[in-house]
PDB file of N, CA, C and O in Angstrom:
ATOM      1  N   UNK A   1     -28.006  -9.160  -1.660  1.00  0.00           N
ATOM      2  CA  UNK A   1     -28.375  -7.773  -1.844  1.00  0.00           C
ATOM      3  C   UNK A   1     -28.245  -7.067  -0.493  1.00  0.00           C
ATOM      4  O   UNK A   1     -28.377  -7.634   0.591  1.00  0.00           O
ATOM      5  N   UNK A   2     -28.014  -5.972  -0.643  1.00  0.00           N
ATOM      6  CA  UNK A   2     -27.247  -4.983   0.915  1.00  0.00           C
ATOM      7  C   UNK A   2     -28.934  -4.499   1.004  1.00  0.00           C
ATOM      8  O   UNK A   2     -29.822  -4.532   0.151  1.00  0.00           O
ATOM      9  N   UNK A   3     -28.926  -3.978   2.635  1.00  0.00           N
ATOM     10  CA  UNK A   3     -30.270  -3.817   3.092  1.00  0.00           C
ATOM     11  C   UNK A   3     -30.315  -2.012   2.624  1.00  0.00           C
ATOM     12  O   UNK A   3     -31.041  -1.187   3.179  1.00  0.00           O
ATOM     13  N   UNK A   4     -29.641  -1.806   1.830  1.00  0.00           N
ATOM     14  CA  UNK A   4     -30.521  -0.399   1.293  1.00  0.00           C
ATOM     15  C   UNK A   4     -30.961  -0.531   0.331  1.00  0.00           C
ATOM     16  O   UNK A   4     -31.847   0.267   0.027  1.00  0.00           O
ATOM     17  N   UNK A   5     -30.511  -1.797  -0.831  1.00  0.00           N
ATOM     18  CA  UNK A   5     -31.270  -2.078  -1.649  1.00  0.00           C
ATOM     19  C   UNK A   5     -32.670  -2.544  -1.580  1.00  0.00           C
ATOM     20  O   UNK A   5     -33.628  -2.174  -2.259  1.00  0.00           O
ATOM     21  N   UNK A   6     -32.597  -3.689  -0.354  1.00  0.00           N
ATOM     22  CA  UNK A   6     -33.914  -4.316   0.067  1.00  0.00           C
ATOM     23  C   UNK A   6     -35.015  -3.291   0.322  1.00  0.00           C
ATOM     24  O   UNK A   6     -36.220  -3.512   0.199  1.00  0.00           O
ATOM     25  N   UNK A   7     -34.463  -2.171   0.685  1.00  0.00           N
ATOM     26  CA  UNK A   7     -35.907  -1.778   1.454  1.00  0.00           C
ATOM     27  C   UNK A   7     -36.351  -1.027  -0.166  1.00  0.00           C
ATOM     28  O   UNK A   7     -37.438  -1.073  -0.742  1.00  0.00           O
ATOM     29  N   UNK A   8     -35.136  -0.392  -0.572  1.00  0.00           N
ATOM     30  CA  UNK A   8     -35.722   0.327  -2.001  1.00  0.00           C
ATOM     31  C   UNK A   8     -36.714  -0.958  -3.077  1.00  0.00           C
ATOM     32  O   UNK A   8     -37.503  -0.700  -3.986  1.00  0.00           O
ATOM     33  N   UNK A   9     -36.452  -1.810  -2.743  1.00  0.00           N
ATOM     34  CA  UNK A   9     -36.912  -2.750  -3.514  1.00  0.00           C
ATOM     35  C   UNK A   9     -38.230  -3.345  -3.211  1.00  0.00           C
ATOM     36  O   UNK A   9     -39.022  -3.769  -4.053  1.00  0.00           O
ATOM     37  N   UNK A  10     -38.438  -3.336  -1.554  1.00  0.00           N
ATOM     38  CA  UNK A  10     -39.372  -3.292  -1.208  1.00  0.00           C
ATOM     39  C   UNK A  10     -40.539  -1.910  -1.720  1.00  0.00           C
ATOM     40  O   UNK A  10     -41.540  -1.903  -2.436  1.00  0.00           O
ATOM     41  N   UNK A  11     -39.881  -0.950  -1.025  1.00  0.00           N
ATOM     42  CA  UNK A  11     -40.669   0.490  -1.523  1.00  0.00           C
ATOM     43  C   UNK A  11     -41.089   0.417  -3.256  1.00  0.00           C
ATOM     44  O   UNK A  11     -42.141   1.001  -3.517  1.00  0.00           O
ATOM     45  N   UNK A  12     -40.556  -0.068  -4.137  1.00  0.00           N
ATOM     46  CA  UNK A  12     -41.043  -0.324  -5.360  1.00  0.00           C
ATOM     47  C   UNK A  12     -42.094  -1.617  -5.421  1.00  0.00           C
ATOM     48  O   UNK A  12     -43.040  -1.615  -6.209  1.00  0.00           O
ATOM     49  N   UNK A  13     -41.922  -2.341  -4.823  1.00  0.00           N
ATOM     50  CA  UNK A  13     -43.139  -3.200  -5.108  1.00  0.00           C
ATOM     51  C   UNK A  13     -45.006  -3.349  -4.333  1.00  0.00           C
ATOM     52  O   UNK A  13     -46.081  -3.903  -4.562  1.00  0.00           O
ATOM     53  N   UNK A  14     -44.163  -2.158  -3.061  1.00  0.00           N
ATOM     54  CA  UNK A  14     -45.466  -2.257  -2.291  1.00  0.00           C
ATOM     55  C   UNK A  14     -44.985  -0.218  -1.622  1.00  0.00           C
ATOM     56  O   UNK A  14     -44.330   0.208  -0.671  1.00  0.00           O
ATOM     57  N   UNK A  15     -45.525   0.252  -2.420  1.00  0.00           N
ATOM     58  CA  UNK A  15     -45.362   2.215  -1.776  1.00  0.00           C
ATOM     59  C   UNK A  15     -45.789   2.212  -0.467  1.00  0.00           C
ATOM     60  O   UNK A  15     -45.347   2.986   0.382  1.00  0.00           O
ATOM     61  N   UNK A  16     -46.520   1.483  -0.294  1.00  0.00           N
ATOM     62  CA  UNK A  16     -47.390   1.829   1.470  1.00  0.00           C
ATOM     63  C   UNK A  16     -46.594   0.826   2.006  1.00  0.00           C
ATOM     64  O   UNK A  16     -47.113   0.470   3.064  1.00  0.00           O
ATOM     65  N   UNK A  17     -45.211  -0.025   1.694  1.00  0.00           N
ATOM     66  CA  UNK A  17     -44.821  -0.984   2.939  1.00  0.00           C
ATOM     67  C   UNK A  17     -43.670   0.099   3.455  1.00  0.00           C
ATOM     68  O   UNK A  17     -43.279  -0.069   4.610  1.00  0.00           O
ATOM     69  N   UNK A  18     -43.158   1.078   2.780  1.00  0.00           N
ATOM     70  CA  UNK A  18     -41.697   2.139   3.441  1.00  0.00           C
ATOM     71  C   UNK A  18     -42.441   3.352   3.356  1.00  0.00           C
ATOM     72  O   UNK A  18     -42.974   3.727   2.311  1.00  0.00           O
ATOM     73  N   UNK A  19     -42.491   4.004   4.488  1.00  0.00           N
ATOM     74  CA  UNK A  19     -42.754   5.512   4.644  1.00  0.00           C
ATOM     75  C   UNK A  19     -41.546   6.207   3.793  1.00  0.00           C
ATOM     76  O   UNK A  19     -40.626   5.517   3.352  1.00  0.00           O
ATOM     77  N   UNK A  20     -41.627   8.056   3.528  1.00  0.00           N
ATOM     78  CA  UNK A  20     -40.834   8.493   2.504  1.00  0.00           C
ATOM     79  C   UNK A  20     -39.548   9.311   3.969  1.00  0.00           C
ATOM     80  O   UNK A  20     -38.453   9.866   3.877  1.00  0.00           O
ATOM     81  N   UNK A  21     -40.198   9.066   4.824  1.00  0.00           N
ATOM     82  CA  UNK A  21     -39.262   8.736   5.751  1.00  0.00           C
ATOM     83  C   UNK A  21     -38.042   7.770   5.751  1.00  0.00           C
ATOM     84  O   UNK A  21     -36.856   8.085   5.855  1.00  0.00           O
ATOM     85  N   UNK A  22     -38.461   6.798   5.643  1.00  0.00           N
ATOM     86  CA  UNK A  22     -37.981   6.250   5.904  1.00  0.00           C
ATOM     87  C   UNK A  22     -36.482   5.552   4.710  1.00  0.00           C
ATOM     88  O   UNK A  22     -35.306   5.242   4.900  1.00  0.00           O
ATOM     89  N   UNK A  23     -37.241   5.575   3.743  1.00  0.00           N
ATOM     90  CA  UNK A  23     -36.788   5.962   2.641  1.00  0.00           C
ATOM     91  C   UNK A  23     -35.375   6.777   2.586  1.00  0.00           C
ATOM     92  O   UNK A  23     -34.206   6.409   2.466  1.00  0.00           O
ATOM     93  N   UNK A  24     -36.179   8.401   2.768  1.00  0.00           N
ATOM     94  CA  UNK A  24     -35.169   9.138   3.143  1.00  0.00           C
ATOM     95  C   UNK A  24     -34.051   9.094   4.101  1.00  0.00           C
ATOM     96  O   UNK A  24     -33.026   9.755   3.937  1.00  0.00           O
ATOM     97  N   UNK A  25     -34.320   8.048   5.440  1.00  0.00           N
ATOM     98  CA  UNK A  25     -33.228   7.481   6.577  1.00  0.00           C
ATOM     99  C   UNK A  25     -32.313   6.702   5.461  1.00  0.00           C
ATOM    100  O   UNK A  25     -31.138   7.064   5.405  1.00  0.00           O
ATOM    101  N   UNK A  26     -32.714   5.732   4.625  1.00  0.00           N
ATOM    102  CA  UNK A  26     -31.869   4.755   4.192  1.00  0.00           C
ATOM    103  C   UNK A  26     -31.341   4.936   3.025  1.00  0.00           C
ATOM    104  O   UNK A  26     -30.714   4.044   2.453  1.00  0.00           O
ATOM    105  N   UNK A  27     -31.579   6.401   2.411  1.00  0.00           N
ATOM    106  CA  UNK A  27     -30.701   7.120   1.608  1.00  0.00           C
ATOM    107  C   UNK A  27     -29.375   8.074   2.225  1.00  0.00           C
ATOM    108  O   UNK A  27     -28.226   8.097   1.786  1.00  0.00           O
ATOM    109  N   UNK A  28     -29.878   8.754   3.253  1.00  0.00           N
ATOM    110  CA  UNK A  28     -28.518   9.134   4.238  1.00  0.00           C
ATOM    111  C   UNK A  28     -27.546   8.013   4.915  1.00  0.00           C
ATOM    112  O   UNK A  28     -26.341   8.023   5.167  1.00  0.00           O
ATOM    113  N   UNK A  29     -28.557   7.058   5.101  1.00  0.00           N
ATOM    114  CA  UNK A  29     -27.365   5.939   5.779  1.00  0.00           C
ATOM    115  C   UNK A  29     -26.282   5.123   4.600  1.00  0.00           C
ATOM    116  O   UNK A  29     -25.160   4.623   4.680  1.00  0.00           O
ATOM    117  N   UNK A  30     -27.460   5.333   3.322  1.00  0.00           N
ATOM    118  CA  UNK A  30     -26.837   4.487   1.836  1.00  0.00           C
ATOM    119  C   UNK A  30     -25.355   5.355   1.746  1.00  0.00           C
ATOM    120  O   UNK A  30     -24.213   4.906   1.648  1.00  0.00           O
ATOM    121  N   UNK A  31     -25.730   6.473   1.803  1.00  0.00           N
ATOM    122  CA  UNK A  31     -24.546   8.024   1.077  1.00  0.00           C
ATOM    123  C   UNK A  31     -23.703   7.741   2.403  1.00  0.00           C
ATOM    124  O   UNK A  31     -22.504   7.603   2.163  1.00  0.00           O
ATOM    125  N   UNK A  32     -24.052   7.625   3.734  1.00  0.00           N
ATOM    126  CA  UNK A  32     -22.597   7.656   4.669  1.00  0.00           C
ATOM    127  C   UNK A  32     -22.453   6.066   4.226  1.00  0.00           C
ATOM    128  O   UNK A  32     -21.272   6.137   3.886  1.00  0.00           O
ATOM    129  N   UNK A  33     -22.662   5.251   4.084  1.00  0.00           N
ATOM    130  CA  UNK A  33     -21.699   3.815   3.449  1.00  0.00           C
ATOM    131  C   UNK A  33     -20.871   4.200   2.841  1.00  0.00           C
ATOM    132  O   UNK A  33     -19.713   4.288   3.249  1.00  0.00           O
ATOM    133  N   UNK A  34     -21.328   4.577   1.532  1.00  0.00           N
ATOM    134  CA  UNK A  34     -20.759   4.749   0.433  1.00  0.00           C
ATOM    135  C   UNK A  34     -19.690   5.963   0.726  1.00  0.00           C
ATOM    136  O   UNK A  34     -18.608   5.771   0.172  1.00  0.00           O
ATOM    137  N   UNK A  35     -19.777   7.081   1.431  1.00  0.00           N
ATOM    138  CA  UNK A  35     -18.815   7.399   1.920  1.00  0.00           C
ATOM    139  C   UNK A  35     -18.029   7.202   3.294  1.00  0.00           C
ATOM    140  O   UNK A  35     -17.245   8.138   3.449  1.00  0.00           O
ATOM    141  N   UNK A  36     -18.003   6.576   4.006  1.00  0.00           N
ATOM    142  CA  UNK A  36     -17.117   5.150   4.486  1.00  0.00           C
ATOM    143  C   UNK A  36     -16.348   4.193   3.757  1.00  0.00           C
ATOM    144  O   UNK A  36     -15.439   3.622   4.360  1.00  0.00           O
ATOM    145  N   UNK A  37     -16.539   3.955   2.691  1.00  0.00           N
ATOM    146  CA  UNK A  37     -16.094   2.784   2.064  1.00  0.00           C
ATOM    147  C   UNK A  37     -14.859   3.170   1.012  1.00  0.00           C
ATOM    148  O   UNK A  37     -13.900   2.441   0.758  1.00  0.00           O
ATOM    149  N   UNK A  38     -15.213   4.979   0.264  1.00  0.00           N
ATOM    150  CA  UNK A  38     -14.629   5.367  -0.229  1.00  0.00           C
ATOM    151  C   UNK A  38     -13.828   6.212   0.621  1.00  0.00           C
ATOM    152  O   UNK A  38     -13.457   7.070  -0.180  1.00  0.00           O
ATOM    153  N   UNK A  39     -13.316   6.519   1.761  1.00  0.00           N
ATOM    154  CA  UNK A  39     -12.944   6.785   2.598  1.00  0.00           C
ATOM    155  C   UNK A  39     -11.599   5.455   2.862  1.00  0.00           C
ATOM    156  O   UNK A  39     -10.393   5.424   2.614  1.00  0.00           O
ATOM    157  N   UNK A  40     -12.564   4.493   3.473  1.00  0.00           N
ATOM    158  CA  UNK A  40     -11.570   3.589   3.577  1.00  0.00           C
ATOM    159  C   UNK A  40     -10.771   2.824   2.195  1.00  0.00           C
ATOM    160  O   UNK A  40      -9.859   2.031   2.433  1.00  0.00           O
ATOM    161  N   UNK A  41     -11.255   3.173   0.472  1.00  0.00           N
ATOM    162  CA  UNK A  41     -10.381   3.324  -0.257  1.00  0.00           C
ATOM    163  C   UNK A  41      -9.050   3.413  -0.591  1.00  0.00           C
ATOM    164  O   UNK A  41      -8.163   2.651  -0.975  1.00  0.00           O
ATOM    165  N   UNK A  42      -9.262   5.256  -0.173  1.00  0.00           N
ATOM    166  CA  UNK A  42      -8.614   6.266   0.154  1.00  0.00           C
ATOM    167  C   UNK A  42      -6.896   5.760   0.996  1.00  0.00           C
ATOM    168  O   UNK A  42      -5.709   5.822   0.678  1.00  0.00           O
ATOM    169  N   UNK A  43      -7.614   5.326   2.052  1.00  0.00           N
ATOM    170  CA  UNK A  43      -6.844   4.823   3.355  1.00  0.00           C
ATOM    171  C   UNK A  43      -6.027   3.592   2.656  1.00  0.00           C
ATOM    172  O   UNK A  43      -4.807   3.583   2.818  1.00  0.00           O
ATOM    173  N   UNK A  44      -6.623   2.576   1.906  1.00  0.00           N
ATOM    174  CA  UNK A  44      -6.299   1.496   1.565  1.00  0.00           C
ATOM    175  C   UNK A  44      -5.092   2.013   0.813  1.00  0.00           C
ATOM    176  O   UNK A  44      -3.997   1.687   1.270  1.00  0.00           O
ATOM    177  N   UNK A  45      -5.129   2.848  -0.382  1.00  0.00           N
ATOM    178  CA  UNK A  45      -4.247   2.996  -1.458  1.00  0.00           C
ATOM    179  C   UNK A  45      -3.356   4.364  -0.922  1.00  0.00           C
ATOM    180  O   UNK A  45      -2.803   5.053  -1.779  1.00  0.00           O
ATOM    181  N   UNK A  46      -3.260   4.665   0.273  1.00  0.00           N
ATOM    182  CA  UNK A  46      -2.207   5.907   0.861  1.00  0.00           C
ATOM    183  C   UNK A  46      -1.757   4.840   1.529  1.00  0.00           C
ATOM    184  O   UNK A  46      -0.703   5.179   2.065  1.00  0.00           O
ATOM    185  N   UNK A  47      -2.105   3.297   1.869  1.00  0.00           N
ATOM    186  CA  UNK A  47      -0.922   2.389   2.657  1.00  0.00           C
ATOM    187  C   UNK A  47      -0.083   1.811   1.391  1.00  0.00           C
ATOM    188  O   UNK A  47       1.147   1.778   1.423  1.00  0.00           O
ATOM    189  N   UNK A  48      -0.657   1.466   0.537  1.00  0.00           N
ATOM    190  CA  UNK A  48      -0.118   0.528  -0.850  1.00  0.00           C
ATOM    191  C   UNK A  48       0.958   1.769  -1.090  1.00  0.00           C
ATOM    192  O   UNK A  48       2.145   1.507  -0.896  1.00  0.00           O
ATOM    193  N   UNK A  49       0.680   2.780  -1.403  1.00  0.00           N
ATOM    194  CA  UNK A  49       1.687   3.725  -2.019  1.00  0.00           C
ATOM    195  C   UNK A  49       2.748   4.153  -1.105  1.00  0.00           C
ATOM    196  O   UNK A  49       3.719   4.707  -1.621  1.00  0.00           O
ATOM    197  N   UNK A  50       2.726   3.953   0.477  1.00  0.00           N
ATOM    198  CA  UNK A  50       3.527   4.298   1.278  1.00  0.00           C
ATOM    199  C   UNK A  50       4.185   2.964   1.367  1.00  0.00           C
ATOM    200  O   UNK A  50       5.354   3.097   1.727  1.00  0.00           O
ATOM    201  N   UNK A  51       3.797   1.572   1.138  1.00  0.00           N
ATOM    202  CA  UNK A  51       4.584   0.374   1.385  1.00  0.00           C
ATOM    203  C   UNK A  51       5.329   0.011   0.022  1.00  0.00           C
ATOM    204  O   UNK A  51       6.245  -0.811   0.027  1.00  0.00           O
ATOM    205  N   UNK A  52       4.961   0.570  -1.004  1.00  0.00           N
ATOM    206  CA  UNK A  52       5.535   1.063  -2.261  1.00  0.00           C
ATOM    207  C   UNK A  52       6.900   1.522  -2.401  1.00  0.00           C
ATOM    208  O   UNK A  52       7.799   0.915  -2.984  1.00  0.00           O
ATOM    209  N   UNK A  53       7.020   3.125  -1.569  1.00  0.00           N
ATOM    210  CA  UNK A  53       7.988   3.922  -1.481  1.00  0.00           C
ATOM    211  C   UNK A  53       8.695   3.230  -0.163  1.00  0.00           C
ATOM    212  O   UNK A  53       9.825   3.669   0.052  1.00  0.00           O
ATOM    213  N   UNK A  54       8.221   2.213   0.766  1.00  0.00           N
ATOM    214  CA  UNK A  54       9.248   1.411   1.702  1.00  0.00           C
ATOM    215  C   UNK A  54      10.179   1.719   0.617  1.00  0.00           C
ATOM    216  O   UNK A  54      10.889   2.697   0.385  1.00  0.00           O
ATOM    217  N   UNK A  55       9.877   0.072  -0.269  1.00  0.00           N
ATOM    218  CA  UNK A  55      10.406  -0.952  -0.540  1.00  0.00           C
ATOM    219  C   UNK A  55      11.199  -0.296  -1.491  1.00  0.00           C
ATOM    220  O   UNK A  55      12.320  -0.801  -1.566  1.00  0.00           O
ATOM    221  N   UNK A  56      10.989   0.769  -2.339  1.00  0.00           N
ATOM    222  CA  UNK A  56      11.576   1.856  -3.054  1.00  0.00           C
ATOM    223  C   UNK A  56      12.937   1.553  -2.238  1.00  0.00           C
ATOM    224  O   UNK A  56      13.803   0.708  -2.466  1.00  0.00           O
ATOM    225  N   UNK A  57      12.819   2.736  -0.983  1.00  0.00           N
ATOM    226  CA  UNK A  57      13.920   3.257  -0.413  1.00  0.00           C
ATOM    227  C   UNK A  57      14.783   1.667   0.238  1.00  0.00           C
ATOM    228  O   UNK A  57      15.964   1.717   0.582  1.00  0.00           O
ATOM    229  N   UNK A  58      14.052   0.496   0.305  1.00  0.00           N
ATOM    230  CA  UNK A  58      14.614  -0.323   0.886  1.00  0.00           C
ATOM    231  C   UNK A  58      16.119  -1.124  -0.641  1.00  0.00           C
ATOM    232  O   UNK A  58      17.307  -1.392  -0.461  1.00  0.00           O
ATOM    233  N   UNK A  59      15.360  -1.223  -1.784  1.00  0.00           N
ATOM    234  CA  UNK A  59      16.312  -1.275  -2.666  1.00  0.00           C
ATOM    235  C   UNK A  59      17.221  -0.233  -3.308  1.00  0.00           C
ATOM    236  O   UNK A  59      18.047  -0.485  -4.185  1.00  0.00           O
ATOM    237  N   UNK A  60      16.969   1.016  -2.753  1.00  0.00           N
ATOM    238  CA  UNK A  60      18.060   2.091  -2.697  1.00  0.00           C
ATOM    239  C   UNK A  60      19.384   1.695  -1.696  1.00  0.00           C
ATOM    240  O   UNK A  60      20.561   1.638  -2.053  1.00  0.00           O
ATOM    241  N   UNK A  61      18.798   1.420  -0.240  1.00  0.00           N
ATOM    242  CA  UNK A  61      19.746   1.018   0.631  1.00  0.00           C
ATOM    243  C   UNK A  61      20.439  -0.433   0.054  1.00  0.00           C
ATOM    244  O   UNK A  61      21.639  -0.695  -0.028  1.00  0.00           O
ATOM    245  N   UNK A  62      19.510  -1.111  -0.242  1.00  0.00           N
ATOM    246  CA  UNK A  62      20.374  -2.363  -0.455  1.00  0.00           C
ATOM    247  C   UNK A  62      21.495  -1.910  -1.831  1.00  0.00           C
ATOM    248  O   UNK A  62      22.576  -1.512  -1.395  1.00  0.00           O
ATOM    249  N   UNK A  63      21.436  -1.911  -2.782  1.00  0.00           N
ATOM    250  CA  UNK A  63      21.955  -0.748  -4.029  1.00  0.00           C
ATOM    251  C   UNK A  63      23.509  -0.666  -3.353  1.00  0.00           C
ATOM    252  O   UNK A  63      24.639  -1.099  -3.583  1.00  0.00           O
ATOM    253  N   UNK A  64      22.907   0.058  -2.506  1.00  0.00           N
ATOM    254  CA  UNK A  64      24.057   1.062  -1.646  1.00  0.00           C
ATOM    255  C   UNK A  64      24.973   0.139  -1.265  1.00  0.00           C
ATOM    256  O   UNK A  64      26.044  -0.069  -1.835  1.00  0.00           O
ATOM    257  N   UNK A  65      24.415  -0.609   0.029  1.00  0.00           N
ATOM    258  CA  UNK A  65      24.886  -1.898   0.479  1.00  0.00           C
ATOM    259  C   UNK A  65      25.984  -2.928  -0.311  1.00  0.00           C
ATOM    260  O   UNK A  65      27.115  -3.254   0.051  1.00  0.00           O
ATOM    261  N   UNK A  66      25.173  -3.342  -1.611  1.00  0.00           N
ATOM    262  CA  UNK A  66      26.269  -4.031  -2.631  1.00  0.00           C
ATOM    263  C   UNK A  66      26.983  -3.640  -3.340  1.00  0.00           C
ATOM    264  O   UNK A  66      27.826  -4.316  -3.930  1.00  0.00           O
ATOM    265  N   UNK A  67      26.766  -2.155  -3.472  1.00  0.00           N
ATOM    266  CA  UNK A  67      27.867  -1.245  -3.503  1.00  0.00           C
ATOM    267  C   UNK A  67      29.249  -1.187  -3.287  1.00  0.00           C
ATOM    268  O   UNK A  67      30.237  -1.274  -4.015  1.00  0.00           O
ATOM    269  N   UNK A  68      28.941  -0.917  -1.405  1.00  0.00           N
ATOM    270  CA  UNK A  68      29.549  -0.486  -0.705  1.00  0.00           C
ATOM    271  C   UNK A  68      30.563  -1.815  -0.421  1.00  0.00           C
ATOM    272  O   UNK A  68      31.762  -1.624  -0.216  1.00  0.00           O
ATOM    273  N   UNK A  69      29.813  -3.568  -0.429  1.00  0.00           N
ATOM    274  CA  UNK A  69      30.310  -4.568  -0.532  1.00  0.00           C
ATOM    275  C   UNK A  69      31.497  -4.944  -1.327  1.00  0.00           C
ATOM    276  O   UNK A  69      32.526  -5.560  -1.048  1.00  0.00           O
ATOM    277  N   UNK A  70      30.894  -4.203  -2.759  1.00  0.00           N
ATOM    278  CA  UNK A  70      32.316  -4.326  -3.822  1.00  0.00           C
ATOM    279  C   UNK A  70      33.342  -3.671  -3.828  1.00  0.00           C
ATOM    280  O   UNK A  70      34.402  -4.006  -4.358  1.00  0.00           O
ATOM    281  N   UNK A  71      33.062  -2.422  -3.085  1.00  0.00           N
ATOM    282  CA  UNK A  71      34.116  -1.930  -3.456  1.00  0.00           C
ATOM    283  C   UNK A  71      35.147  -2.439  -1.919  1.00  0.00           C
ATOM    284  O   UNK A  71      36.368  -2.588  -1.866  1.00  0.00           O
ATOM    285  N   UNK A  72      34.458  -2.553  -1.174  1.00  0.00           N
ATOM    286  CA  UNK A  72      35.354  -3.712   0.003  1.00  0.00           C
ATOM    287  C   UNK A  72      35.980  -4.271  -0.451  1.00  0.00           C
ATOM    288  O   UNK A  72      37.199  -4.102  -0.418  1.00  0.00           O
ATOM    289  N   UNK A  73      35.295  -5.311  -1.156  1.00  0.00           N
ATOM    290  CA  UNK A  73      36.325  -6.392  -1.856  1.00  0.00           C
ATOM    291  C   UNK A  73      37.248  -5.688  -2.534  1.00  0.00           C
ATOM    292  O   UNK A  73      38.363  -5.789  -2.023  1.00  0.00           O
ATOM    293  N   UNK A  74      37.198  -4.998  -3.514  1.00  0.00           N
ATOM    294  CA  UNK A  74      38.145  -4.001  -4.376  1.00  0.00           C
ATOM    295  C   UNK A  74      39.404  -4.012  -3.903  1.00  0.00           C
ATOM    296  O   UNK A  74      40.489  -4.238  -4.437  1.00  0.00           O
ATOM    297  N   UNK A  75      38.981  -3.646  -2.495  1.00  0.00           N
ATOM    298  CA  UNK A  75      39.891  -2.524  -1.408  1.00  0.00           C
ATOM    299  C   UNK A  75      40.437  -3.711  -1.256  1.00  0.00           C
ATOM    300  O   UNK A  75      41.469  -3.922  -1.893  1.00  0.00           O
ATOM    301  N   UNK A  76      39.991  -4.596  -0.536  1.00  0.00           N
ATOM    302  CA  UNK A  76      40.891  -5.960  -0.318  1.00  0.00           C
ATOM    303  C   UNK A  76      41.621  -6.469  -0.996  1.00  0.00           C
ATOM    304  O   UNK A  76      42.619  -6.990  -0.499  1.00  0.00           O
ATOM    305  N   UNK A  77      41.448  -6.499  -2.058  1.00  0.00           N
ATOM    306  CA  UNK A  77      42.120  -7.660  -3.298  1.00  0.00           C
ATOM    307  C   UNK A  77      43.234  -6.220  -3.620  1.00  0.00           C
ATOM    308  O   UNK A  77      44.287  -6.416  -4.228  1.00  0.00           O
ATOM    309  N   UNK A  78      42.939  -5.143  -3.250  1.00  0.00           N
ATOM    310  CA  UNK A  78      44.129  -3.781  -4.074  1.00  0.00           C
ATOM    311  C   UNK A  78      44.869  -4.503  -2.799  1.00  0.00           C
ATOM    312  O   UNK A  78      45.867  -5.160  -3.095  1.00  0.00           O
ATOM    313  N   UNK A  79      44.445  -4.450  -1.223  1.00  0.00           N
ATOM    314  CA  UNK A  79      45.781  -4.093  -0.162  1.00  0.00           C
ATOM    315  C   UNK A  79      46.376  -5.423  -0.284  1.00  0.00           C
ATOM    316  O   UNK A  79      47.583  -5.370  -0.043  1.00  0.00           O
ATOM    317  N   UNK A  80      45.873  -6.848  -0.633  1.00  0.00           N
ATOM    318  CA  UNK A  80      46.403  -8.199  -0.630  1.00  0.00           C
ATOM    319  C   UNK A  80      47.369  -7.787  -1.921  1.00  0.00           C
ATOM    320  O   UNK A  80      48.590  -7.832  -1.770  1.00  0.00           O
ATOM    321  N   UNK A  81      46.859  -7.430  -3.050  1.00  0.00           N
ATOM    322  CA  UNK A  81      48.048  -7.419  -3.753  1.00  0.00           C
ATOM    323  C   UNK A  81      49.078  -6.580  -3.872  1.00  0.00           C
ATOM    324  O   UNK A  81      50.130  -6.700  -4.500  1.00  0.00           O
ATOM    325  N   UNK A  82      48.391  -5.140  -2.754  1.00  0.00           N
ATOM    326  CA  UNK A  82      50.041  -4.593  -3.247  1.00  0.00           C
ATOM    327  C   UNK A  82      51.000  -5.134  -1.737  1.00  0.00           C
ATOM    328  O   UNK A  82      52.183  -4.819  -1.615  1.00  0.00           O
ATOM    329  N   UNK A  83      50.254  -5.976  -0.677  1.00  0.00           N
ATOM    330  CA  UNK A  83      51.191  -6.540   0.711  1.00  0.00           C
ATOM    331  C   UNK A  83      52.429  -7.887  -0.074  1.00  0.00           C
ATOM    332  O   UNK A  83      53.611  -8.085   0.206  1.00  0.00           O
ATOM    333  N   UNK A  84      51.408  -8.687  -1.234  1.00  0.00           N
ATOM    334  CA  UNK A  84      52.181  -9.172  -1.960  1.00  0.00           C
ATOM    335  C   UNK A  84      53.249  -9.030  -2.546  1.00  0.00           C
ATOM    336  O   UNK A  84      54.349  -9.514  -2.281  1.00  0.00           O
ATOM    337  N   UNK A  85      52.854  -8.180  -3.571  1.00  0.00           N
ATOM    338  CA  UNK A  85      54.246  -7.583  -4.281  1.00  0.00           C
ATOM    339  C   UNK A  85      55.494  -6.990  -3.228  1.00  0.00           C
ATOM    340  O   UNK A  85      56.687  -7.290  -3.289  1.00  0.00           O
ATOM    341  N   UNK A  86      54.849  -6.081  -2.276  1.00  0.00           N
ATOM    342  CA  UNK A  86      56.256  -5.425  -1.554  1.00  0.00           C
ATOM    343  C   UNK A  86      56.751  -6.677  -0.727  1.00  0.00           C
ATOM    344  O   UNK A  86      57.949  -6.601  -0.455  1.00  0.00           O
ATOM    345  N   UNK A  87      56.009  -7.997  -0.186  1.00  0.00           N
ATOM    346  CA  UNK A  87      56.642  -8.801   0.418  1.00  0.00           C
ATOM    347  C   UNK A  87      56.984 -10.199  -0.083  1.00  0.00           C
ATOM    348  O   UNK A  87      57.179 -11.280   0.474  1.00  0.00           O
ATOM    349  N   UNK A  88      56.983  -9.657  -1.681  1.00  0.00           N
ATOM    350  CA  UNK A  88      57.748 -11.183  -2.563  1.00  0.00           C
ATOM    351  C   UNK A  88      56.805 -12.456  -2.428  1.00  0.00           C
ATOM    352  O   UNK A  88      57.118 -13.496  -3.008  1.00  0.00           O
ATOM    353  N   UNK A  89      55.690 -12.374  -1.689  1.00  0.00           N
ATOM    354  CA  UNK A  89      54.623 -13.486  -1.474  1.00  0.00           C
ATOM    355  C   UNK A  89      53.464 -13.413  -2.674  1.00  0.00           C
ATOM    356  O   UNK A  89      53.106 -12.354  -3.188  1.00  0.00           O
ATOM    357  N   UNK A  90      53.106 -14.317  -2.917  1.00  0.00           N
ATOM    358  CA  UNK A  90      51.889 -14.511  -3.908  1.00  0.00           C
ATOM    359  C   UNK A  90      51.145 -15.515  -3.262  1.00  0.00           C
ATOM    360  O   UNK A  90      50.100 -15.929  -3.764  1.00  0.00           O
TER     361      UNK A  90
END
């Protein structure tokens, strides 16, 4: 159990062991956790979605890449066969 529960838990079983002070400290400190945490959420899932759209753009380039590979070959196998034909070689 996290120590903002403890003390609330305390304050329910014994009213005179937590002042409403105090109380009140470990409800502002509870609410900045809790917003810290959802904060760092936040942070967590704007990296996932940016390492997301990497890998996106990284299989766009590659795409491209084996693309760009075939039609090399293409190009090759067109200039081998037409160096062939005009020079009687196969």
């Amino acid at each position: 159990m996290n120590k903002h529960m403890e003390l609330v838990n305390r304050y329910l079983a014994d009213n005179d062991s937590v002042s409403l002070e105090r109380l009140h400290a470990n409800y502002d400190s509870a609410a900045d956790a809790a917003d810290a945490a959802a904060a760092a959420v936040r942070i967590a899932v704007d990296n996932c979605n940016a390492a997301r759209k990497a890998v996106d753009d990284l299989e766009v380039i590659l795409d491209a890449a084996v693309d760009a590979d075939m039609e090399a070959a293409a190009a090759e196998d067109a200039a081998f066969s037409a160096f062939s034909s005009e020079s009687g070689c196969s």
